[in-house]
N, C-alpha and C positions, 0 to 999 in steps of 0.2 A: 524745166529747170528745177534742179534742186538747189535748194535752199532755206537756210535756217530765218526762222521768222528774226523781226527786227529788235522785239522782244529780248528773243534769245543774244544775240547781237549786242545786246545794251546789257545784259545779264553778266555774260562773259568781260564785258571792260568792264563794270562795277568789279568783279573779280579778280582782275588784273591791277585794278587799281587800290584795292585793299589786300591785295600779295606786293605789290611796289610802297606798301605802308610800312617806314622802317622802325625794329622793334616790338612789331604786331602790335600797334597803336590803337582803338578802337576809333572807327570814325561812324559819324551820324547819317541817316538818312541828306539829311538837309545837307550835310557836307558834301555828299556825294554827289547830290542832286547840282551843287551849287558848282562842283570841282568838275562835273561829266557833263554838264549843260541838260541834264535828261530831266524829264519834269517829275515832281516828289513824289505825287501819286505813283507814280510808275516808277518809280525806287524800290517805295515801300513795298510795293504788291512784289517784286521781282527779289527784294532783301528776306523776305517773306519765308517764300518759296522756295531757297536756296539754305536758307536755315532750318526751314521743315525738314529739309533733305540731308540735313547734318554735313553740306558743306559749310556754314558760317558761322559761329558762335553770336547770340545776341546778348547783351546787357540793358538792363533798363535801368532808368533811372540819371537824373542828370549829366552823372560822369557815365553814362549808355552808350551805346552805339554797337555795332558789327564787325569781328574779325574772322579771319580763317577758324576753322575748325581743326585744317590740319596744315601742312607746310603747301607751297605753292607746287613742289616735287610730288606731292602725296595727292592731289587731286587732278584728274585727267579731265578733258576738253570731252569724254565719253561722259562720267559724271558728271560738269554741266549740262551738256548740249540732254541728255537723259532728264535730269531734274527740271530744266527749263522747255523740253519739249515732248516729253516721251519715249517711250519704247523708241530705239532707232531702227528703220524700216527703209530701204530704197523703195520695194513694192509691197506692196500686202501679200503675195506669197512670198516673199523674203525674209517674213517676221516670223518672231518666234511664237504665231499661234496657229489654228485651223485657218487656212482660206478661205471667203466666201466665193471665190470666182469658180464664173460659169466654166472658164474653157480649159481651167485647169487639167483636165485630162488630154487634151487635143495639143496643148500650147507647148509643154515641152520644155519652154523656159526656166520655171522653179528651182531645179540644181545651178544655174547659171546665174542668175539675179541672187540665188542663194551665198555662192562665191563670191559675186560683189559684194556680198553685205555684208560680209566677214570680213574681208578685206578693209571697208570703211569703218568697220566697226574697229577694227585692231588698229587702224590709224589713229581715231579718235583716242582709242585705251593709250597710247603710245606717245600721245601729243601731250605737255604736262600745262597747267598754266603756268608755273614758273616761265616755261618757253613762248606763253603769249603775253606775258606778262615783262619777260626781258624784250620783245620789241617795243612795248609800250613804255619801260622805263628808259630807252636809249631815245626813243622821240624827244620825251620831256627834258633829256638830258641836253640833245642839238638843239631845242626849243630856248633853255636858257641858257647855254651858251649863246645864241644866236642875241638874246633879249640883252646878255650882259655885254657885248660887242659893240650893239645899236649904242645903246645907254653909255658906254666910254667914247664914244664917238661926238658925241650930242655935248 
């Protein structure tokens, strides 16, 4: 199976949910922690590393917290999933370094696993988080519609 660790997973909706920040508000670790149910440590390390990588602007200091670095259109789901997991790689002759495999000469496969991985890679370049970020801001949307329903009803 391929798949992006859970890590990354929690990376990308901290991201989504400070591009659904309207105004580009600055919000805190702990806000995050507290709004995504993810636990702080695992914020911090992940707000971290996604600031290292010049997608997120940090502030310190009371009025502090983390915002986009650029618009939500302006950063791809290639630049997260990159910043929070590495180089993108279906196999290791797919990557863009020297292979260490044995059968590489017998196997045959490398221009073809190479194909896919161009191909997954330009999905990812392709995908914005504005667009993962507009499903998550339409949840929250049926979410409180939904809350404000219950709540007229009661």
């Amino acid at each position: 199976m391929v798949r992006v660790t859970k890590l990354t997973d929690y990376g990308i909706a901290l991201m989504a949910r400070l591009a659904n920040e309207h105004g580009g508000n600055q919000l805190t670790a702990q806000d995050l922690s507290e709004a995504m149910g993810i636990p702080l440590p695992t914020v911090r390390k992940l707000l971290k590393t996604l600031a290292r990588d010049d997608l997120l602007e940090s502030t310190r200091g009371a009025a502090g917290g983390y915002k986009l670095a650029r618009t939500a259109e302006e950063i791809s789901m290639m630049d997260m999933v990159t910043s929070l997991e590495g180089p993108v790689a279906m196999t290791e002759c797919s990557a863009d370094r020297d292979c260490d495999c044995s059968l590489q000469e017998i196997c045959g496969m490398k221009e073809n696993w190479s194909f896919i991985n161009e191909q997954f890679k330009n999905t990812l370049k392709n995908f914005s988080l504005a667009q993962m970020a507009g499903s998550l801001a339409e949840k929250q949307a049926a979410r409180d519609t939904l809350s404000q329903s219950l709540e007229a009803e009661t």
